[in-house]
KOLBA-547599 format. One line per 8 residues: number of its first residue (from 1); their letters; for each residue x, y, z of N, C-alpha, C, O. Coordinates in steps of 0.001 Angstrom, whole numbers, always signed. Layout:
// KOLBA-547599
NUM> A> X:Y:Z:X:Y:Z:X:Y:Z:X:Y:Z  ... .
//
This chain:
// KOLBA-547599
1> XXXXXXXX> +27683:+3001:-129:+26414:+2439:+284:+25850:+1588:-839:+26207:+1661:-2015  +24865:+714:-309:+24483:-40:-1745:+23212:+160:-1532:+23029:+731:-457  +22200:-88:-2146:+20898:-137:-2284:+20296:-414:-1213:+19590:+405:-624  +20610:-2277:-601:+20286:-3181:+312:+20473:-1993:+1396:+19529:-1224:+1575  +21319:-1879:+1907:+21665:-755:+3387:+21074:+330:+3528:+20700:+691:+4644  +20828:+1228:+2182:+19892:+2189:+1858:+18819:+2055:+2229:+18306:+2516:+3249  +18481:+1565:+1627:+16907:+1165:+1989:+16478:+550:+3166:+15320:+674:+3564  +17761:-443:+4059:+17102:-688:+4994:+17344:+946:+5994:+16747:+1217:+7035 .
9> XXXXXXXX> +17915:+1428:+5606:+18753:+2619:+6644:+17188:+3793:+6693:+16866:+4534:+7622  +16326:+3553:+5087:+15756:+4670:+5465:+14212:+3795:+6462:+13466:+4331:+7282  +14202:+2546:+6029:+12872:+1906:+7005:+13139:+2480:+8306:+12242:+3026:+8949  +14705:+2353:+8860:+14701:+2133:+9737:+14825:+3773:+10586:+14432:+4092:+11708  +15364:+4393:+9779:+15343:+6044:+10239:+13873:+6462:+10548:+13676:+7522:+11142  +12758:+5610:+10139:+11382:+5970:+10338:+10569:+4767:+11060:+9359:+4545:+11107  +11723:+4046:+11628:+10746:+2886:+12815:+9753:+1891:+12630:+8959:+1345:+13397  +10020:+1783:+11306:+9076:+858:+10818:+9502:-846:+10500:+10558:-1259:+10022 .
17> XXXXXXXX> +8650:-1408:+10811:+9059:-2935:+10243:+9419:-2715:+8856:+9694:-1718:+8188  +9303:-4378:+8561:+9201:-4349:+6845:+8203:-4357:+6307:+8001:-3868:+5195  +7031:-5172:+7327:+5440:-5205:+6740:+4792:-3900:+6975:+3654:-3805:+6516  +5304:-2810:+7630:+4808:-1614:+8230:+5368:-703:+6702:+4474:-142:+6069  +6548:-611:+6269:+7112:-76:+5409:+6630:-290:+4219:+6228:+584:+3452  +6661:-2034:+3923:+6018:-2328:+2856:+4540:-2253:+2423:+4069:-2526:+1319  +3879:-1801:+3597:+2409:-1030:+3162:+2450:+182:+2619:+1823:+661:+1675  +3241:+613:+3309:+3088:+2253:+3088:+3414:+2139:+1677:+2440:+2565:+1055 .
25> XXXXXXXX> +4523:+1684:+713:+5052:+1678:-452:+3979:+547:-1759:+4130:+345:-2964  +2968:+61:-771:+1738:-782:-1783:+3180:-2220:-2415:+3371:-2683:-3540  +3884:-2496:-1099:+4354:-3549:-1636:+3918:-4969:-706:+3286:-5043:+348  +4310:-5651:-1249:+4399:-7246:-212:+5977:-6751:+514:+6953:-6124:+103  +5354:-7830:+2596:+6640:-7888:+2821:+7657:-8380:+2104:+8766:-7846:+2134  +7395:-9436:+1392:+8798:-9861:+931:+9385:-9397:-219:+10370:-9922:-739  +8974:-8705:-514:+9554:-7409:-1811:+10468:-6865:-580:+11591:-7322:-364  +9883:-5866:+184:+11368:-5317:+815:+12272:-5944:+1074:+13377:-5538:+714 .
33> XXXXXXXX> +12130:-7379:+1918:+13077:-8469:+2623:+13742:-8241:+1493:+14847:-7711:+1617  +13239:-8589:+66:+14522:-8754:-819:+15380:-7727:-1181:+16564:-7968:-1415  +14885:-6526:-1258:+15738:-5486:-1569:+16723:-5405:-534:+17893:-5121:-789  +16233:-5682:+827:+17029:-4823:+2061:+18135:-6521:+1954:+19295:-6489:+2368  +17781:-7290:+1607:+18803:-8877:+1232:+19877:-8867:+129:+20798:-9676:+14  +19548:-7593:-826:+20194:-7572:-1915:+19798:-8725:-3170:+20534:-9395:-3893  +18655:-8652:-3100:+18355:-10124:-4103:+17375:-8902:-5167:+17396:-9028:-6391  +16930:-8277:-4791:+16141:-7242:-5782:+16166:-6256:-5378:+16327:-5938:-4199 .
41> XXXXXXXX> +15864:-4952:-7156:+15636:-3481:-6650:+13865:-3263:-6944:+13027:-4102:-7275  +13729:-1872:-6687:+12362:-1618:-7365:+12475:-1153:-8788:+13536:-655:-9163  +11604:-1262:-9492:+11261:-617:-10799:+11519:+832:-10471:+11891:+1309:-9399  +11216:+1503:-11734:+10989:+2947:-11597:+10132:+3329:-10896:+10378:+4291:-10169  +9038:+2814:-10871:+7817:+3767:-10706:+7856:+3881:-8718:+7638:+4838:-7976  +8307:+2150:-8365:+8674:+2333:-6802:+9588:+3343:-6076:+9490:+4052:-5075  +10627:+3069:-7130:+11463:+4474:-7085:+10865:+5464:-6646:+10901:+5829:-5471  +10152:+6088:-7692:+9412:+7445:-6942:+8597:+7313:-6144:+8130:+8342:-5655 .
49> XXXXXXXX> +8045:+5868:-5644:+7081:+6255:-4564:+8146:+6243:-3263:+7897:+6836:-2213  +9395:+5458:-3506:+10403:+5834:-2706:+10816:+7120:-1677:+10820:+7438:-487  +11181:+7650:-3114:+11365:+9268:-3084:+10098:+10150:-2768:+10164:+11335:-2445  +9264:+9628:-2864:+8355:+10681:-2608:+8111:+10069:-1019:+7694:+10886:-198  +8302:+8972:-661:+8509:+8493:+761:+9306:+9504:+1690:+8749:+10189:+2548  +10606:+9525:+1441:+11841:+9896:+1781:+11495:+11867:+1938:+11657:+12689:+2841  +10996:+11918:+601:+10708:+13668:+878:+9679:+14117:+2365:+9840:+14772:+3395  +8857:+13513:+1877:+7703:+13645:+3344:+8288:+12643:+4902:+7503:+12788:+5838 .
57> XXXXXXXX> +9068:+12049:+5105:+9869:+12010:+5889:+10898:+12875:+6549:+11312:+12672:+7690  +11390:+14110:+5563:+12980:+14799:+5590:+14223:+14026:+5291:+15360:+14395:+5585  +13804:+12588:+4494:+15011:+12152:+4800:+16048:+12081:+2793:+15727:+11973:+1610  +17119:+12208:+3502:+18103:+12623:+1909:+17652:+11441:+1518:+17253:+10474:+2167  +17799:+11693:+11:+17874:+10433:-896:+18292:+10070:-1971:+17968:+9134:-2702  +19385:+11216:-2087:+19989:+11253:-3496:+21144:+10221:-3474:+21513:+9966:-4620  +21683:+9693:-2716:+22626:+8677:-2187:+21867:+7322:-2556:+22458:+6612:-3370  +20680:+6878:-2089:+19724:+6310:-2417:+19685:+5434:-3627:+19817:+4249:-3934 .
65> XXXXXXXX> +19361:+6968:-4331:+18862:+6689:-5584:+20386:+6969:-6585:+20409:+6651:-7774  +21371:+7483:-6010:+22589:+6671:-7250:+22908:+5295:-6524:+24025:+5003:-6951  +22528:+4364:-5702:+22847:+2938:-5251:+22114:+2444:-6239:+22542:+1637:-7065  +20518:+3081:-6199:+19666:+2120:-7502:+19896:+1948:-8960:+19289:+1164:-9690  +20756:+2694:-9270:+21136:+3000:-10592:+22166:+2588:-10551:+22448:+2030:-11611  +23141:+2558:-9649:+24674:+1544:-9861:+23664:-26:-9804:+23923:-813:-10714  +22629:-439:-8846:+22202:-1807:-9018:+22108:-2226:-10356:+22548:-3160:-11026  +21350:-1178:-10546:+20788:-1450:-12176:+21203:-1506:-12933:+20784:-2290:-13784 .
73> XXXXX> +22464:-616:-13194:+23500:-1233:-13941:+24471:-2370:-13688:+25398:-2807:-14370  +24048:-2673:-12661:+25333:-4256:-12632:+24221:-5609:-13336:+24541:-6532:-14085  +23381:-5399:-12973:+22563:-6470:-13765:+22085:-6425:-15061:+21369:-7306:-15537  +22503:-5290:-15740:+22560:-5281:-17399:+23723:-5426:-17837:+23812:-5275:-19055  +24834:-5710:-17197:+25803:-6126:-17772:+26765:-7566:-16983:+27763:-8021:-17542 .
//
């Protein structure tokens, strides 16, 4: 899985647009467009509002969150 699919997999496990999603997370739509495009990840701190998304949902996210950390490491090197 990569990040992009992740993330769109969990919007979409909870029926939400992107502008519906990207409220809930205090982002702009086009912050998600890009993640779920593969053009960007979130910082840390989105991260956990991620995860703390995903917990109060039921939905796994440890899959998730090693995609964000393989991202993150391809763009430091």
């Amino acid at each position: 899985m990569t990040f992009a699919s992740g993330i769109k997999d969990v919007r979409e496990r909870c029926l939400l647009s992107q502008g519906a999603f990207a409220e809930k997370l205090g982002v702009a739509f086009s912050t998600v467009n890009r993640w779920e495009k593969g053009k960007a990840v979130p910082n840390y701190i989105k991260m956990q509002q991620i995860a703390k998304f995903c917990e109060e949902h039921g939905i796994e996210y440890q899959e998730l969150n090693d995609a964000w950390k393989e991202s993150r490491n391809a763009d430091t090197h």
